[in-house]
N, C-alpha and C positions, 0 to 999 in steps of 0.2 A: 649483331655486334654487342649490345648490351646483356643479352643471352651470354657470350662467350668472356665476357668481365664478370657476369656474376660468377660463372664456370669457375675460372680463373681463381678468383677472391673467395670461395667456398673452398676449392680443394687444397688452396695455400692456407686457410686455416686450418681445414682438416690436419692436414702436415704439422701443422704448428703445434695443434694440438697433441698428435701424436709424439711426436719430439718432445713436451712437457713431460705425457704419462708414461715414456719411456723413461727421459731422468730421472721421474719420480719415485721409478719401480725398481730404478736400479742407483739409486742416490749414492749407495754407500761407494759405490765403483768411482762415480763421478767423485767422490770425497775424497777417496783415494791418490786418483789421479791429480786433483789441484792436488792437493797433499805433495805428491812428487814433482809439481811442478814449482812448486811453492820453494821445498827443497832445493832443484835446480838452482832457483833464480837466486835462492840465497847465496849459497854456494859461487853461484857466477861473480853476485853483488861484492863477496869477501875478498875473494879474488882480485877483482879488477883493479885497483891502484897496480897487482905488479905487472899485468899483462902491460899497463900503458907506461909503465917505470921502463919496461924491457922493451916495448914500442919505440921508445927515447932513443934507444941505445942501438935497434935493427929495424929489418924491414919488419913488418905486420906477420906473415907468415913464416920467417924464423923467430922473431918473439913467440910466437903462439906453440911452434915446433920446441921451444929452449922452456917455457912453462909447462908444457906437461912433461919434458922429463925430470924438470925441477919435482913437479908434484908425484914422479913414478918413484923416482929417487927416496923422496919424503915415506911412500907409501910403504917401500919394500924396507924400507930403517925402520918402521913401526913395526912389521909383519915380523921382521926378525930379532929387535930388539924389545919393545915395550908391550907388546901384543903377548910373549910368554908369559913377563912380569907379571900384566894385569889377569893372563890366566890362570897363574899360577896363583896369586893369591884371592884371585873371587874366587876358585876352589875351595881354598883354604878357607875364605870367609862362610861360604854355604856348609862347610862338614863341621865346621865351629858351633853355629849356629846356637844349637841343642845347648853347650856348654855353656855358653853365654845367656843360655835364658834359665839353667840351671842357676850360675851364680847370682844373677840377677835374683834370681827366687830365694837364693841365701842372705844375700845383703837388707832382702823385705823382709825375711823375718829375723836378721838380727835389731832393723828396726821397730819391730811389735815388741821384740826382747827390753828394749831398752825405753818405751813407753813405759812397761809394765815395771821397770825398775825407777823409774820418775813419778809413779803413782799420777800420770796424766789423768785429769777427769774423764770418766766413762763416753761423756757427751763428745768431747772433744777430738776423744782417742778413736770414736766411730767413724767422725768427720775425715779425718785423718789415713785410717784404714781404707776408708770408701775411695778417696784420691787416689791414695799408693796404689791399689785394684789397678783404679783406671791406668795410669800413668805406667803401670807396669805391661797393662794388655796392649795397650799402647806403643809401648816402646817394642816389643814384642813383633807386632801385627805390622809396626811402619819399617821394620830390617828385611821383614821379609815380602814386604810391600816393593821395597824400593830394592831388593834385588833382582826380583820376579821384572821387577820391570825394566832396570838396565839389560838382565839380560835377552828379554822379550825384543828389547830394541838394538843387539847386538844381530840376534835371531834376523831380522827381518836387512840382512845384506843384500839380498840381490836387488830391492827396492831403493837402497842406498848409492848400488853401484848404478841403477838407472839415472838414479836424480843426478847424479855426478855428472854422467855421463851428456844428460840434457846441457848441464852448468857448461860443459865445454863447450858443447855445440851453441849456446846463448853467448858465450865469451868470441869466439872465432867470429862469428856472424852478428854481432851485437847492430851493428851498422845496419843492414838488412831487416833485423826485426825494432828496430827503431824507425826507420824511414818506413815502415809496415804500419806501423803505431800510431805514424803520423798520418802518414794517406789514410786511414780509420777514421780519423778527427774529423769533423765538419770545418769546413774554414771559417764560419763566422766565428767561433770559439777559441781556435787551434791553438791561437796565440796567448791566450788565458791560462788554458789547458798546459801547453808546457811551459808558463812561469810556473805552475803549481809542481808539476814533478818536478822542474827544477829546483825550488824551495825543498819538498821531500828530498829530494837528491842529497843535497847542502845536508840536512840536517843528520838522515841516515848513516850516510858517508862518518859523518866525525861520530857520531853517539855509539850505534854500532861498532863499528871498527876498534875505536878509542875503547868498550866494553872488553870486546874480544882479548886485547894487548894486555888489558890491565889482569886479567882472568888467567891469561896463560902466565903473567909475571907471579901472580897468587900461586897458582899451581905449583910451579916450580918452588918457590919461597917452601910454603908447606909443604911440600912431597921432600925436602931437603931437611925444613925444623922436624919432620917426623921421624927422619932415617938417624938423622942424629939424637935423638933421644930414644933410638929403636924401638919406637910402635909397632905395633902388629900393622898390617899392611899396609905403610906409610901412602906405597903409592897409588891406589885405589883411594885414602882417607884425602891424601893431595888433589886426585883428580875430582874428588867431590869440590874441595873449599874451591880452587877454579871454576867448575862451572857453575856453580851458584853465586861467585861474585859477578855475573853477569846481571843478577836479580837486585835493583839499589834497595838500601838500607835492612833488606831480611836478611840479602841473598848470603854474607859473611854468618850470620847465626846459624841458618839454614843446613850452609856446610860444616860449619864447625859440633854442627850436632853428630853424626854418625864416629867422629875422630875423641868425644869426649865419653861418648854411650862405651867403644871398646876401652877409655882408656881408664873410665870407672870399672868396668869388670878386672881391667887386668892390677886395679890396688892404690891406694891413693897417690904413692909418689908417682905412680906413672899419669895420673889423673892431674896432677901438681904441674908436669912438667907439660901435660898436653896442652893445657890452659894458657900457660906462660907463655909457649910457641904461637899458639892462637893469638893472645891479643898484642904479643911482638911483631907476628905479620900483618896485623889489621893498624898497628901504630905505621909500619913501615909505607902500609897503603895509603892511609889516611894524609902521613906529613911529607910524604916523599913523592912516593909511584904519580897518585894521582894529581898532583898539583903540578906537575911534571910533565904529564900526559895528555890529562886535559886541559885543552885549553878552550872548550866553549863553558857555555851557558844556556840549558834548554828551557829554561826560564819558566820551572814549573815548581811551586811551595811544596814544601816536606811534605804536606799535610794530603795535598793533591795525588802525589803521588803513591802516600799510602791509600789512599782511596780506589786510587789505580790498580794497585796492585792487589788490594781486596777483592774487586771487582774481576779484576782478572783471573784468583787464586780461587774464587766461587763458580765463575760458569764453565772455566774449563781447566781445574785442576792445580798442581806445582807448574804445568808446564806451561797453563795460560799468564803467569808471573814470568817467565822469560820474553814475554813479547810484548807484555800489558802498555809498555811506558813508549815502544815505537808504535805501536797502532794508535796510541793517544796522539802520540805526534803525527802521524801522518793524519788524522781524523780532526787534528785542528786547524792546522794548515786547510786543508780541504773547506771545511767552516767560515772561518775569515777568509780566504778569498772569496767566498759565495756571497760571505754578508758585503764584502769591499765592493763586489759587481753589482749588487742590488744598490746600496746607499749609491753610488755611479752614477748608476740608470736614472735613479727618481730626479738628481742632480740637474742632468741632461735634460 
């Protein structure tokens, strides 16, 4: 008998261990996969206020049946109307290109020009030089940086269409893998456990959401201040300031960078008028949109939060600044209730 336990507990390790050096060996598949699942559940998470808005109003399965032709409806108005725009002028942006780093290279050396007619100190004028270098390889390296990679992440649609595709399936069946979630839990915890997702819940719901609203009102605003001061690809320069106002306090500079880089090549009055648009839509965000919008408080100092977002913009990029400030928040929440259960305990 004790023979067939040790059997038992040896080759359920063996398994274990095999199952480790399997992940191990094929890690990036498994990265991939959260990745997609990750995707999904966002996707579901954005969603759900209207699946339960349209719940209100029908049974559960015509709701579910009326949101995805809501979302097919959405998809085929993209496919046919904004989907050319935006390809027709990331076109136009990547055949530009060349042009734009041509003038750029004229505007750096009408600036040596004009050193050399100031009689700038030698020392100074080097210091000087050595920056404009950088700033110009720079500006250079990050257009074609950040094209490469929108479009790398356009490329990659049938992983998009999957993660969507999960989102629905986690929407329809939420119930199912929630009650799954919870049968998981141990009971002596269970009740702990989902105050804490409940608290994440609370806070995601508004901070998220509330992000998203304000980013698509941005969008719009600028894709509109662009077309009327006709910018070169308004709407592309629009869809940048949008999805960087999702990023606090960068994420407005962030976008307004790619919109002031063409609108310097293309002369100063256009450079005049780009600027003005910019900080008219960031007054309208500032004293209007968002005071309007939001109405929490995630109770974290300026200062925190740049820290955040350093911390996030270092281990994993521009795109670790879009998520830096909700992983904070779900990783405090997690924290304080750990420490509330302990300080409990000792109490007891």
């Amino acid at each position: 008998m004790r023979n067939s336990k040790r059997l038992s507990s040896l080759l359920f390790l063996l398994l274990f261990l095999f199952i480790i050096i399997f992940i191990i060996r094929h890690i990036y598949v498994f990265l991939d996969l959260l990745k997609l699942v990750f995707y999904g559940l966002t996707f579901a998470y954005i969603f759900l206020p209207v699946i339960e808005f349209l719940e209100k109003l029908m049974q559960p399965s015509k709701a579910f049946f009326s949101f995805v032709v809501l979302i097919l409806i959405f998809f085929l108005a993209s496919i046919f109307l904004f989907l050319p725009i935006l390809n027709r002028e990331l076109t136009a942006l990547v055949n530009k290109l060349p042009v734009f780093i041509s003038k750029s290279k004229e505007f750096y050396r009408t600036i040596l020009d004009n050193m050399e007619f100031l009689e700038i100190p030698t020392g100074l004028k080097i210091v000087i030089t050595e920056k404009l270098d950088k700033v110009q390889m720079k500006i250079g390296n990050s257009l074609f940086i950040y094209i490469q990679k929108f479009i790398n992440w356009l490329s990659q649609t049938v992983d998009i269409v999957i993660a969507i595709v999960f989102g629905f399936y986690f929407l329809r069946d939420r119930k199912y893998f929630k009650r799954l979630f919870v049968d998981m839990v141990p009971s002596t915890i269970r009740q702990r456990v989902l105050k804490v997702f409940r608290e994440i819940d609370k806070i995601l719901r508004t901070f998220i959401r509330t992000q998203l609203l304000i980013s698509l009102v941005i969008c719009l605003l600028s894709t509109m201040g662009f077309m009327i001061i006709r910018l070169q690809y308004a709407f592309i320069l629009g869809l940048f300031c949008g999805l960087f106002e999702i990023i606090p306090y960068f994420g407005p500079l962030l976008g307004a960078i790619p919109a002031l880089i063409v609108a310097t090549l293309n002369g100063v009055n256009s450079f005049i008028w780009t600027t003005f648009i910019v900080i008219l839509v960031q007054q309208i965000e500032g004293n209007i949109i968002t005071p309007q919008i939001m109405g929490y408080n995630i109770e974290l100092h300026p200062a925190i939060i740049i820290l955040i977002l350093w911390l996030g913009r270092n281990l994993f990029g521009i795109g670790g600044m879009f998520f830096a400030v909700p992983i904070f928040l779900i990783f405090r929440i997690i924290v304080k209730n750990i420490y509330i259960s302990i300080v409990s305990n000792r109490l007891v």
